[in-house]
C-alpha positions as CSV (number, residue, x, y, z in Angstrom):
1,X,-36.2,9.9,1.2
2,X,-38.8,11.2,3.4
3,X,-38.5,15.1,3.6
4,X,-42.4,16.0,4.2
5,X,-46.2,14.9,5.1
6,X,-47.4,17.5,2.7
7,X,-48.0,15.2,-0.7
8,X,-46.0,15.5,-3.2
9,X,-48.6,16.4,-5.6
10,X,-49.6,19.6,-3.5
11,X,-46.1,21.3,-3.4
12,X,-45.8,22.9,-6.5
13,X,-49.4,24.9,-5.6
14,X,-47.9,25.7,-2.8
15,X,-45.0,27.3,-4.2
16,X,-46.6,29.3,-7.0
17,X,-48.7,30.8,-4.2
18,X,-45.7,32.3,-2.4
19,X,-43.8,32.9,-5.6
20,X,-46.7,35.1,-6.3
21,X,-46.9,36.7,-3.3
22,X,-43.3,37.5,-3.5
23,X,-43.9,39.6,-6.9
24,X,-42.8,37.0,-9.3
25,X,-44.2,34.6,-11.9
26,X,-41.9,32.1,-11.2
27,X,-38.5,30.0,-9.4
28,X,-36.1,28.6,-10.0
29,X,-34.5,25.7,-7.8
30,X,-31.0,24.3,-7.4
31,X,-29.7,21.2,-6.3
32,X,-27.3,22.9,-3.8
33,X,-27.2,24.8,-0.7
34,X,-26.0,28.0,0.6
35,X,-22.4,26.5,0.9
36,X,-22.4,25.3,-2.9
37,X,-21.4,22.0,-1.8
38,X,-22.3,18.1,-3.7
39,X,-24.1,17.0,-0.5
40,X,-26.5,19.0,1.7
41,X,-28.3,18.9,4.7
42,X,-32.3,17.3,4.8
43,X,-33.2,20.8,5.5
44,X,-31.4,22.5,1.9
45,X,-32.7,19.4,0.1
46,X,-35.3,22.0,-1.6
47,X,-35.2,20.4,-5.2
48,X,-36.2,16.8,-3.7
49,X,-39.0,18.1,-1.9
50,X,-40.7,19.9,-4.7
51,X,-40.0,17.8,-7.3
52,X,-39.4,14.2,-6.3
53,X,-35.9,13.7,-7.6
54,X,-33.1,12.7,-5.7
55,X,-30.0,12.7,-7.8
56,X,-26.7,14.9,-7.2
57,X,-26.7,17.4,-9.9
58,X,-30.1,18.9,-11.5
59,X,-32.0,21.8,-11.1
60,X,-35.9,22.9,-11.5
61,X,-38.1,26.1,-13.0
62,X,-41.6,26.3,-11.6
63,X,-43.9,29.0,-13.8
64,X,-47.9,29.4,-13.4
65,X,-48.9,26.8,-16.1
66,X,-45.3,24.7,-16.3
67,X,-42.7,23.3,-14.5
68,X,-39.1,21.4,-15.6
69,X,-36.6,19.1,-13.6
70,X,-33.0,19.0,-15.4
71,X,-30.4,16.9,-14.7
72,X,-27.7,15.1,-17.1
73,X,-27.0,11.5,-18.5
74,X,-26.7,9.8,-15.2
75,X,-30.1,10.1,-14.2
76,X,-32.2,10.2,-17.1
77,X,-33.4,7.3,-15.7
78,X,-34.2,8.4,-12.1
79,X,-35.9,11.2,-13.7
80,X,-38.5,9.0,-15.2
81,X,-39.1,7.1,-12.0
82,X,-38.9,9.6,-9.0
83,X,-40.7,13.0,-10.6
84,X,-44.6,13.3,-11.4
85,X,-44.6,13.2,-14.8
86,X,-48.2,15.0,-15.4
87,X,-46.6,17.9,-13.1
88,X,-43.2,18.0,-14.3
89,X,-41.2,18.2,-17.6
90,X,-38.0,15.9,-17.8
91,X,-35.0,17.4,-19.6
92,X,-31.4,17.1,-19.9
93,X,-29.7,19.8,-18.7
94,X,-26.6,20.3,-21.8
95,X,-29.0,19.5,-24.5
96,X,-32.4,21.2,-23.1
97,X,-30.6,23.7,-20.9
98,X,-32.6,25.6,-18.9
99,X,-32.2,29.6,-20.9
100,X,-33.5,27.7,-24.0
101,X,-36.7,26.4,-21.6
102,X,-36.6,29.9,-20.5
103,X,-37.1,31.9,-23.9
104,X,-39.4,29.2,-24.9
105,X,-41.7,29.5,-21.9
106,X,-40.9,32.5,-19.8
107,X,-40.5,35.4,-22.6
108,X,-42.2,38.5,-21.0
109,X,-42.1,36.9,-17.0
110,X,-40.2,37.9,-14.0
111,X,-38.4,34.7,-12.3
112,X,-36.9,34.4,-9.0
113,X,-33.6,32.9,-7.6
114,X,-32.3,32.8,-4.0
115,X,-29.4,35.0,-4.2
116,X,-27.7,32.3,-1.6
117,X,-28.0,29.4,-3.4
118,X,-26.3,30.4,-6.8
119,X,-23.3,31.2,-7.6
120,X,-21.7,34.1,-10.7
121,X,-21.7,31.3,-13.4
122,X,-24.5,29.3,-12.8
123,X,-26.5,32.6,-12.8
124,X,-24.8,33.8,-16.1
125,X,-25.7,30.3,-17.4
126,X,-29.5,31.1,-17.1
127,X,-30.1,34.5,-18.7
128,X,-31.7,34.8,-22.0
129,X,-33.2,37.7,-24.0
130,X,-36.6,38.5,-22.8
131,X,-36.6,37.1,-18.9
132,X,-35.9,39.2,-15.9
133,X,-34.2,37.0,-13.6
134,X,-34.9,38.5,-9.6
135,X,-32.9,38.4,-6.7
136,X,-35.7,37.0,-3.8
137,X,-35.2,38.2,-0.2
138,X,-37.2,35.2,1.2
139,X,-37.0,31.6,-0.6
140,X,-40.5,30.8,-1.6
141,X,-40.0,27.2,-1.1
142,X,-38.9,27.3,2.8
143,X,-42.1,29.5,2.8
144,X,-44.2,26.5,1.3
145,X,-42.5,23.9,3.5
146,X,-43.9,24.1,6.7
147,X,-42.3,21.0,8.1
148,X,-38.8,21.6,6.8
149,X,-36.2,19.8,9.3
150,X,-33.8,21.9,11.4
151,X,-30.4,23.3,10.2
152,X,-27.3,20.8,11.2
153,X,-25.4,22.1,13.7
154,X,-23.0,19.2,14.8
155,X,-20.1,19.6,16.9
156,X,-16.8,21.3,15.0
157,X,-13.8,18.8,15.5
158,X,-10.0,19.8,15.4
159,X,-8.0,18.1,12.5
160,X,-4.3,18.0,14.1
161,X,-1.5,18.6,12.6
162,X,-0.8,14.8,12.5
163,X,-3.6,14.4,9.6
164,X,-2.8,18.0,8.1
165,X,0.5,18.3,8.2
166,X,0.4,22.3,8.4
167,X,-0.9,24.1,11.0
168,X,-3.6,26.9,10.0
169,X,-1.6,29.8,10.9
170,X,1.1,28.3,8.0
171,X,-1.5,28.0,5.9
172,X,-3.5,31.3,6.5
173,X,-0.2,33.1,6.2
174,X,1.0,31.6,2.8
175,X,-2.3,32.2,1.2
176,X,-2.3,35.6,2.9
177,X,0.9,36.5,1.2
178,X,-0.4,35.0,-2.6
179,X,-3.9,37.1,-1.9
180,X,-0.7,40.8,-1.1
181,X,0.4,39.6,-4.2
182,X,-2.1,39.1,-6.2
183,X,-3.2,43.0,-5.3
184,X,-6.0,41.9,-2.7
185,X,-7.4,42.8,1.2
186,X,-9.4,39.4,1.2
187,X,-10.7,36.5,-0.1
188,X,-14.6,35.3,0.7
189,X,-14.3,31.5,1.8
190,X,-17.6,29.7,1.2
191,X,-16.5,26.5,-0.1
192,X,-16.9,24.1,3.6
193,X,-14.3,22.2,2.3
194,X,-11.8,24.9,2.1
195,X,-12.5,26.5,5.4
196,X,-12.1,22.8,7.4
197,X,-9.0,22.7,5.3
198,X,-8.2,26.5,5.9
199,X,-8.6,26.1,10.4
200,X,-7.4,22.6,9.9
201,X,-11.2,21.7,10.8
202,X,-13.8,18.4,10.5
203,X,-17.6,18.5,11.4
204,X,-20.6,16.1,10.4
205,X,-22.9,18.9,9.0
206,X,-23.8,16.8,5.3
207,X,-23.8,13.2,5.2
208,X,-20.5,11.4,3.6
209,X,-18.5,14.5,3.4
210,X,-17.0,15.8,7.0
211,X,-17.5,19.4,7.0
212,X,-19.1,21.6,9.0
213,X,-21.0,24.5,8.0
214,X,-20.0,28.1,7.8
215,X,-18.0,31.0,6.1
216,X,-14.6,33.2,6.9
217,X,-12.9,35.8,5.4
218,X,-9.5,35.4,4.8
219,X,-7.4,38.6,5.1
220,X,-3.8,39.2,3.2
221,X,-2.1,39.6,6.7
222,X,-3.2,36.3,7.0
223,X,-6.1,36.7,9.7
224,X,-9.4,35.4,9.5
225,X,-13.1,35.8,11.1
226,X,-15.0,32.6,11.1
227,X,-18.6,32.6,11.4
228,X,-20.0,30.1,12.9
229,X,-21.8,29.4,16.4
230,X,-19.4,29.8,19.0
231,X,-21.2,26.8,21.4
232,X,-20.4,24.4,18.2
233,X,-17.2,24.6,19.0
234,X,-15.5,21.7,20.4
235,X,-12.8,21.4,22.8
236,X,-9.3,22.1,20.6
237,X,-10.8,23.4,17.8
238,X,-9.2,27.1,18.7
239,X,-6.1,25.4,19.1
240,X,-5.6,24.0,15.8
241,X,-6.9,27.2,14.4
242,X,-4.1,29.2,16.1
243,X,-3.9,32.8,16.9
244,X,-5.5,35.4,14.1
245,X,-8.7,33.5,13.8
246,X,-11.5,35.3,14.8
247,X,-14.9,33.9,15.7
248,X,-18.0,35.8,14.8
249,X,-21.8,34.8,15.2
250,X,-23.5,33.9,11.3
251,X,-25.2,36.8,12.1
252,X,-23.0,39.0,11.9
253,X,-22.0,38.3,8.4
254,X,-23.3,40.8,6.3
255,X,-21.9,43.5,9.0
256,X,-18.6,42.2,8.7
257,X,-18.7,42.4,4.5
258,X,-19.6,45.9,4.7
259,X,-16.8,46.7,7.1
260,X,-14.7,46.1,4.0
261,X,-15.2,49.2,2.4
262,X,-12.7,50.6,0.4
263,X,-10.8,47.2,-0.3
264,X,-10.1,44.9,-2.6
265,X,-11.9,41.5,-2.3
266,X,-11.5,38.0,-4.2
267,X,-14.5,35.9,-5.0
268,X,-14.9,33.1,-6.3
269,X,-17.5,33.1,-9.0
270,X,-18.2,29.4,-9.2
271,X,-18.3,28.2,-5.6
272,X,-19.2,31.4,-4.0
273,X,-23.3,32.5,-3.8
274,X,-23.9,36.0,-5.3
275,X,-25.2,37.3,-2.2
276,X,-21.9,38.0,-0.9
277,X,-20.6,40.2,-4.6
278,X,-23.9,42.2,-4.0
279,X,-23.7,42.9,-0.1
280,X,-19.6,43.5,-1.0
281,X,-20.4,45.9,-3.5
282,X,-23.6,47.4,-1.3
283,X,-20.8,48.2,1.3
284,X,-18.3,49.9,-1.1
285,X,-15.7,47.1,-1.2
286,X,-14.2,46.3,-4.8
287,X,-15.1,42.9,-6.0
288,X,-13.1,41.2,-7.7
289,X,-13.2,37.7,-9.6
290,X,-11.0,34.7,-9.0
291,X,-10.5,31.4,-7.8
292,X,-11.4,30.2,-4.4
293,X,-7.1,30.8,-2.7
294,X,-7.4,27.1,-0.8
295,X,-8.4,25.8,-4.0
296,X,-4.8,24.2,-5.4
297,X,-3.1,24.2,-2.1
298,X,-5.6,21.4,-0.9
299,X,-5.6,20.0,-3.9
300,X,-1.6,19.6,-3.6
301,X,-1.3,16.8,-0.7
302,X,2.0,17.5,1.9
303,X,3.7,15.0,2.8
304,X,1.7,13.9,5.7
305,X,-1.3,13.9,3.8
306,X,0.2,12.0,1.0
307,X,1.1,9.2,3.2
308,X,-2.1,9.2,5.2
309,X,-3.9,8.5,1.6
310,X,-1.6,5.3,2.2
311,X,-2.2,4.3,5.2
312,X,-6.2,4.7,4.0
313,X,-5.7,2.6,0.8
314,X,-3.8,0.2,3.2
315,X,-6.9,-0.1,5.3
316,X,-9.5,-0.5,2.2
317,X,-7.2,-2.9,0.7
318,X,-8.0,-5.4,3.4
319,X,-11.6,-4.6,3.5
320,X,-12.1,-5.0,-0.1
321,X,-9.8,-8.5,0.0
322,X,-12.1,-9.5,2.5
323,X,-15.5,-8.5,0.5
324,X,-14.3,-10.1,-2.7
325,X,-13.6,-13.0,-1.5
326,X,-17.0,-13.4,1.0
327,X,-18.7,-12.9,-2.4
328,X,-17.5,-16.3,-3.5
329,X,-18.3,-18.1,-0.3
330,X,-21.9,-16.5,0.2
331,X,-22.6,-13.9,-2.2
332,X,-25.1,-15.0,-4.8
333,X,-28.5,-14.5,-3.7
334,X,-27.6,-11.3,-1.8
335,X,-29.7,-7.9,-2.8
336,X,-27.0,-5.0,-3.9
337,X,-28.3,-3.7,-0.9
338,X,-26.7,-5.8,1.4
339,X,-24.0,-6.1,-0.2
340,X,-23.2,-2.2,0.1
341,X,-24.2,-3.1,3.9
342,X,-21.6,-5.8,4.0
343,X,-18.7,-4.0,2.6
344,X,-19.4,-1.0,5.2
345,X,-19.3,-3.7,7.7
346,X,-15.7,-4.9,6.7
347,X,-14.3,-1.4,6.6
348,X,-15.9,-0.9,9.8
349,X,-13.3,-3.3,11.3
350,X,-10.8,-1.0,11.1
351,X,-11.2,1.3,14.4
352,X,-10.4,4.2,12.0
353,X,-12.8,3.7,9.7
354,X,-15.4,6.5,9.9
355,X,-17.8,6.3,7.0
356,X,-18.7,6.0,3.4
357,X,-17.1,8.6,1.3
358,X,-20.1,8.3,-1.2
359,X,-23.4,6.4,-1.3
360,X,-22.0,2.9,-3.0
361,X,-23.1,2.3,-6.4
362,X,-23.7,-1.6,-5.9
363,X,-25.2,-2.9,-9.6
364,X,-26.0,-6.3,-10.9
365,X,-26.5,-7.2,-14.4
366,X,-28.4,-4.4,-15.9
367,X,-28.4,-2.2,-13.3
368,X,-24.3,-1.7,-13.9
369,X,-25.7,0.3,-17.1
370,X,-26.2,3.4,-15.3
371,X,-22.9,4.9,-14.2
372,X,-24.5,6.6,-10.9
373,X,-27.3,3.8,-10.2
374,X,-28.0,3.6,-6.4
375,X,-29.9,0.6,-5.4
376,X,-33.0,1.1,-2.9
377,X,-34.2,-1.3,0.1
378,X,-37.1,-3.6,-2.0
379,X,-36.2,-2.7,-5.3
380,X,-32.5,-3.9,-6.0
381,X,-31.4,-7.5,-7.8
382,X,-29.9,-10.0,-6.1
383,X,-26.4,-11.5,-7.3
384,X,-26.6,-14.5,-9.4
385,X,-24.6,-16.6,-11.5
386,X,-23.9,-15.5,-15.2
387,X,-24.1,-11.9,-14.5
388,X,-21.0,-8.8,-14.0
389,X,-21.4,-7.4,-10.9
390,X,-20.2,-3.6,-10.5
391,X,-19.2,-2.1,-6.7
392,X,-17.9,1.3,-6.5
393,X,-17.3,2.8,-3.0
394,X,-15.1,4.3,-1.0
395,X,-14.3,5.0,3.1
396,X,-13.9,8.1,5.0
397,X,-10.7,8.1,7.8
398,X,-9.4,11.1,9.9
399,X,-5.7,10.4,7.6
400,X,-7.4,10.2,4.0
401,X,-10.3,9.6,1.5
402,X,-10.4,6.2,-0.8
403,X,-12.9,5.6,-4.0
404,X,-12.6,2.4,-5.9
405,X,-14.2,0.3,-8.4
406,X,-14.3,-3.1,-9.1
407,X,-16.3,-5.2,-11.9
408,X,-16.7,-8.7,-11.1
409,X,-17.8,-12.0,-13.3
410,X,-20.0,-14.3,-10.7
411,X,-20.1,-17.9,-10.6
412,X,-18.2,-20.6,-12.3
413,X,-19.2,-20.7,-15.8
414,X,-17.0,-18.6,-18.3
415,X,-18.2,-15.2,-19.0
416,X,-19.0,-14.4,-22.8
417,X,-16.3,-13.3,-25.3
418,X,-18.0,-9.7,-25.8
419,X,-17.9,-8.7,-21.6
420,X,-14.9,-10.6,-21.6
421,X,-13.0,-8.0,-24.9
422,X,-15.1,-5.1,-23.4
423,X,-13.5,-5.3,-19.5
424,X,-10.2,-6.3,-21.3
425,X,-10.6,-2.7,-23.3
426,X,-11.5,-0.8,-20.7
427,X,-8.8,-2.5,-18.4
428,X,-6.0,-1.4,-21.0
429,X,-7.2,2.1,-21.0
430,X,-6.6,2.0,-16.7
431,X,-3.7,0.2,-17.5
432,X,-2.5,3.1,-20.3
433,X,-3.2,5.6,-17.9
434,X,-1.2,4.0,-15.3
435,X,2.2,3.3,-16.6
436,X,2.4,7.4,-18.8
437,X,5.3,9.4,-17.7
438,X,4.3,13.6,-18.5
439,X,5.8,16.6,-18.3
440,X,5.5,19.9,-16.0
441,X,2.4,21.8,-17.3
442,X,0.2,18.2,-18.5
443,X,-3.3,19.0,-17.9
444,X,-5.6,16.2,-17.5
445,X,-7.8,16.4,-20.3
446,X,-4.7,15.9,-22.6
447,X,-4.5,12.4,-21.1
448,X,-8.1,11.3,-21.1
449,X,-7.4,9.8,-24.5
450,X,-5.1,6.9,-23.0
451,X,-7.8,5.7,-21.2
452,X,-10.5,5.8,-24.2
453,X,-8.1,4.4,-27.2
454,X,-8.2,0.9,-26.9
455,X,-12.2,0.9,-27.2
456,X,-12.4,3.7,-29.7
457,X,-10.6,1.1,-32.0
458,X,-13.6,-0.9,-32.0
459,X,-16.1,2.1,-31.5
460,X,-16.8,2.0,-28.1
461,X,-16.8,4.8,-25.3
462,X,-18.0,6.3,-22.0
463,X,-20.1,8.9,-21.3
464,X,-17.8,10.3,-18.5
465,X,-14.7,11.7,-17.0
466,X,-11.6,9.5,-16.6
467,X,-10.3,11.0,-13.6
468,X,-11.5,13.2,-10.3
469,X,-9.6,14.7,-7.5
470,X,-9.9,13.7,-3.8
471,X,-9.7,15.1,-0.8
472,X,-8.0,14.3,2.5
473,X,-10.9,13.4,4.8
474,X,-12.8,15.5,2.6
475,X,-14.7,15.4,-0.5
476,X,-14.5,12.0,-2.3
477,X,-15.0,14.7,-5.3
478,X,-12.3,17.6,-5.4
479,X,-11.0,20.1,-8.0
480,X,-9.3,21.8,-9.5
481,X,-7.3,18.9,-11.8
482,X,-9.6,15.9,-13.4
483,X,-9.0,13.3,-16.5
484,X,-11.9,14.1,-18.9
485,X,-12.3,14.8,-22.3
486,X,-13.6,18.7,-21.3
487,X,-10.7,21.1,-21.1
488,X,-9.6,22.4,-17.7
489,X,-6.3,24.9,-17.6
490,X,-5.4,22.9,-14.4
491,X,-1.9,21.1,-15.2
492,X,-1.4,18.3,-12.5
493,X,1.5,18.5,-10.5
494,X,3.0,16.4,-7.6
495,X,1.0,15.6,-4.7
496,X,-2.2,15.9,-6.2
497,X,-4.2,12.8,-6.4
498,X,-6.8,11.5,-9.2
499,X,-9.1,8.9,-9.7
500,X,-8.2,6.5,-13.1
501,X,-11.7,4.8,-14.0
502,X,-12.3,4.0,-17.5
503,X,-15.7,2.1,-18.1
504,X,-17.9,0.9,-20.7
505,X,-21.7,0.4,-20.7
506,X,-23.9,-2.1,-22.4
507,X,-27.6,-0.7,-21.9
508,X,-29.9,-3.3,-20.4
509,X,-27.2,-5.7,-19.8
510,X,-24.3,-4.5,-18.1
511,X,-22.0,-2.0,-16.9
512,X,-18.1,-2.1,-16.4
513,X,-15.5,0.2,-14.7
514,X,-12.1,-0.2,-12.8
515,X,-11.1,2.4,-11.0
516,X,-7.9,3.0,-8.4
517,X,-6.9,6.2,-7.1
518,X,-3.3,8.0,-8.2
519,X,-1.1,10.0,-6.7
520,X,0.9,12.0,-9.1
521,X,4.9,12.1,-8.2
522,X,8.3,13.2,-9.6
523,X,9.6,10.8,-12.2
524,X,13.5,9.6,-12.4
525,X,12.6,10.0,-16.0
526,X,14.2,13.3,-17.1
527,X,13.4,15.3,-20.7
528,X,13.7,18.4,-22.2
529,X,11.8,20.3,-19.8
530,X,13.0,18.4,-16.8
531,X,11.9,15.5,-14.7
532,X,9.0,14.1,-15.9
533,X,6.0,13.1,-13.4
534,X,4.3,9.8,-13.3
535,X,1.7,8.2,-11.4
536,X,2.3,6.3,-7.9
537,X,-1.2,3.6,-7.7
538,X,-2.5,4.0,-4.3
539,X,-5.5,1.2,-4.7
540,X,-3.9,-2.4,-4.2
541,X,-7.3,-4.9,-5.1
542,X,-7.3,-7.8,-7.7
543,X,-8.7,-7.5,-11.0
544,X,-11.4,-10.0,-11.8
545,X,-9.1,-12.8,-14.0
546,X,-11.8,-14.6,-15.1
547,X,-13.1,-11.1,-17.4
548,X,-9.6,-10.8,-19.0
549,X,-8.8,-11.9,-22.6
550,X,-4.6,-11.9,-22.3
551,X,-4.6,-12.2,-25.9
552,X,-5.7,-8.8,-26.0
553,X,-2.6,-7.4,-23.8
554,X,0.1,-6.6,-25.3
555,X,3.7,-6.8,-23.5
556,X,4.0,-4.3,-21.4
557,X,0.6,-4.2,-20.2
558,X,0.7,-8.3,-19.2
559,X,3.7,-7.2,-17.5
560,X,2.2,-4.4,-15.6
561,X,-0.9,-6.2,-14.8
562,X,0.8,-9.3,-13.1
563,X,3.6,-6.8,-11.1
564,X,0.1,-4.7,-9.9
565,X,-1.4,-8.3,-8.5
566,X,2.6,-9.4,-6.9
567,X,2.3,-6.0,-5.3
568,X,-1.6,-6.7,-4.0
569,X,-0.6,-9.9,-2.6
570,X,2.4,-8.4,-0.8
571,X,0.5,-5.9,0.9
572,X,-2.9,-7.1,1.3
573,X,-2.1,-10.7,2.5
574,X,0.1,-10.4,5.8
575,X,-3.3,-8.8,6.9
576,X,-6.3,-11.3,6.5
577,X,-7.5,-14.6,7.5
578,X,-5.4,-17.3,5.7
579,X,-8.0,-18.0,4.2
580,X,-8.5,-15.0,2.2
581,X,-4.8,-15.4,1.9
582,X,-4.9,-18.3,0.1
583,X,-7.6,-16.6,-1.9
584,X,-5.6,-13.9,-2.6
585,X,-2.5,-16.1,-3.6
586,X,-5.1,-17.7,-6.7
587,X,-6.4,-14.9,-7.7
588,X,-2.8,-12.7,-8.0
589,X,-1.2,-15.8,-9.4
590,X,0.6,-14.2,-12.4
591,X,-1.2,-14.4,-16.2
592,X,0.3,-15.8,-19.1
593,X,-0.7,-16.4,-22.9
């Protein structure tokens, strides 16, 4: 990632120079931008210019003698390799959190933060006993980087009500009603996903993720002013938004907070900046905390959206039939590279493909260690015989988001009885997870365990989550609900739709992970407290044969496995070459012991 001709080496200087121009000793320096969001534009990409490091999650403190990158297990690695070690210091961020870095080297100093780019929690997260933490007017590392690109500003593109399957209005009007009851005037919308949800919206602003930049305020009469630049807006965008939107120059902004005076107004403290509590409360309006209103109504798909998530899987099925079997006519050799490059292609044959809903995690061998490893042009390992091969990726079309992982044996000779027991363990946790019935009020942490027993009984584990959320034609990564062992007081309920990826990881020879995508529905199954809900798989690829040891199935889980790969066939085969068919036809053929 290119993001500046100054040298790395000289950036820090020249943000200690402006931090101390600015009155402070130091900075601090998220990953994310003013909207909060997982990816950003080149020009918010503030923490890889200073520092080097490119990963998704981290964060950096820069003080007159010392300076520290966090980030967590996933990147430990990339860490090591991307930031100057002789300027930086490399910590983890939940065992070296930054307020212990703080007290340790900080007690006495005043540090700034850009009010826009951090939200109530994360804030609340940093303080410790002897540190002033200060609000900056000016960011001192926009003021160091002279060369910093241009803000997006890409065209704003209705989403019809074909893809949505509620118009705006009936969406502003239901939340409107929930903020009335709730005792509220408002609710700040800075989340981008929730406002191209909210005006039934799509833009190109951050790369894999189709939002488009900008805020609203959503009013209980269910009215809302949009700001954003009225010459982005495309033809039909006002359309889809319907009557009661209002469109207001960014400018105008902090005008429009203050003119809330006297009223009640909902923020949300963990994906809302704390600019917007302070310029609320500056103006006389009541600020009160809660969660983001489009929150849980996107995350509960319609019907329309639930069967465009279909009609997406139904797509990547093909393209991932297609790339698995390519892979066995002309696949070792090739860098994970062009793989990645390959498997865009095939999706690419669909005319409603759009793009990746993530960067591809494409890993051979040892590279399949690292959960979130991203393989780089010139430094990536080609696909040879004897090795697992790990591909996780997903597409991006106007009716739905997909995500999916498979972990792959390559060439002919048989794989050894340890990968062999490990995929098998980790494919009887997806499997576990798969086939549970739960009632009303399940949250998902109380099912991670499914997923994780079969390798606990031979002491093995993962050091992540189960389960995510996904959008539709959003985020690839969306709350509130997720599978993981961390409590969330989320329940899932019909409509909503998680990830089911159980893994294991061999450091310095190999990683595994299956992952499809769920939607959770109403079960026939009734109990105590009612109908039950179960999952409905949405992902239809094979799982690699050759890395299963039946013996280790039990019943009902052989059974599953070989109804999943009847039901791939049936789908997936009426739409490829007959040679892939034929492929298909082997490599479904039904296991036995």
């Amino acid at each position: 990632m290119t993001l500046s001709s100054i040298p790395l080496n000289e950036r820090p200087a020249l943000v200690r120079a402006a931090c101390k121009a600015l009155g402070v000793d130091g900075f601090i320096i998220p990953r994310g931008d003013e909207y909060l969001g997982e990816y950003v534009a080149s020009c918010a990409e503030r923490l890889a210019w200073l520092t080097g490091f490119t990963g998704s999650a981290g964060l950096a403190a820069i003080l007159p003698e010392v300076a520290a990158v966090f980030s967590d297990g996933r990147y430990t690695v990339q860490l090591e390799e991307q930031v100057p070690h002789d300027l930086w210091e490399r910590r983890h961020i939940s065992l070296e959190p930054l307020s212990d870095w703080l007290a340790e080297q900080a007690n006495g100093l005043r540090i700034g933060y850009d009010p826009r780019l951090v939200s109530q929690s994360m804030l609340a997260s940093w303080q410790t006993p002897g540190v002033e933490l200060v609000a900056l007017a000016h960011n001192p590392i926009d003021q160091a980087w002279a060369d910093r690109p241009e803000a997006p500003a890409s065209q704003v593109m209705p989403h019809p009500v074909e893809f949505s399957g509620e118009s705006s209005a009936d969406k502003r009007l239901r939340l409107g009603q929930a903020l009335s009851r709730a005792g509220h005037d408002a609710a700040i919308i800075a989340d981008c996903t929730s406002l191209a949800w909210l005006l039934n919206i799509r833009g190109s602003d951050v790369p894999l993720t189709p939002v488009a930049h900008g805020y609203a305020i959503l009013h209980a009469d269910g009215t809302a002013e949009w700001f954003v630049a009225s010459e982005r807006l495309s033809a039909g965008v006002m359309d889809v938004c319907g009557s009661g939107v209002t469109v207001h120059a960014p400018a105008e902004l902090a005008t429009r907070l203050e003119a809330l005076k006297g009223r009640t107004v909902r923020v949300d403290p963990v994906s809302t900046a704390v600019w917007f509590d302070t310029t609320l409360q500056a103006g006389g309006a009541t600020v009160v905390d809660g969660t983001d209103p489009c929150t849980l109504p996107k995350a509960i798909k319609n019907n329309t959206e639930q069967e465009g998530a279909r009609r997406a899987h139904a797509h990547d099925g093909v393209a991932m039939a297609r790339f698995l079997y390519s892979l066995t006519v002309s696949g070792i050799g090739q860098h994970e590279t062009d793989l990645v490059d390959r498997l865009d292609g095939l999706r690419a044959r669909s005319n409603d493909y759009r793009e990746q809903s993530f960067d591809a995690i494409s890993a051979v061998g040892p590279n399949g260690a690292f959960p979130h490893y991203r393989a780089q042009v010139g430094h990536d390992r080609a696909l040879e015989a004897g090795s697992v091969y790990l591909i996780d990726s997903g597409g991006q079309y106007p009716f739905g988001t997909t995500d999916i992982t498979r972990t792959l044996w390559v060439g002919d000779q048989e794989p050894p009885a340890n990968v062999r027991e490990a995929f098998t363990r980790v494919l009887k946790g997806n499997i576990a997870l798969s086939r549970i019935r739960f009632p009303p009020g399940t949250t998902g942490h109380r099912l991670d365990v499914l997923a994780r027993a079969a390798l606990w009984q031979v002491g093995m584990d993962y050091d992540h989550g189960t389960g995510h959320g996904i959008g539709s034609y959003l985020s690839v990564h969306e709350g509130p609900q997720n599978i993981s062992p961390a409590p969330r007081p989320v329940a899932l309920e019909a409509g909503m739709i998680v990830s089911n990826e159980p893994g294991y990881y061999e450091p310095g020879q190999y990683g595994i992970r299956i992952e499809n995508l769920m939607l959770v529905r109403p079960s026939s199954f009734k109990g105590s407290k009612g109908a039950f809900l179960e999952f409905e798989i949405l992902s239809y690829t094979p799982i690699d044969r050759k890395l299963i040891d039946v013996a280790l199935l039990n019943d009902a889980q052989l059974s599953w496995l070989n109804a999943y790969h009847a039901e791939v066939q049936a789908r997936v085969s009426p739409h490829v070459e007959p040679e892939v068919a034929e492929w298909l036809a082997e490599v479904c053929k039904p296991l036995v012991r």
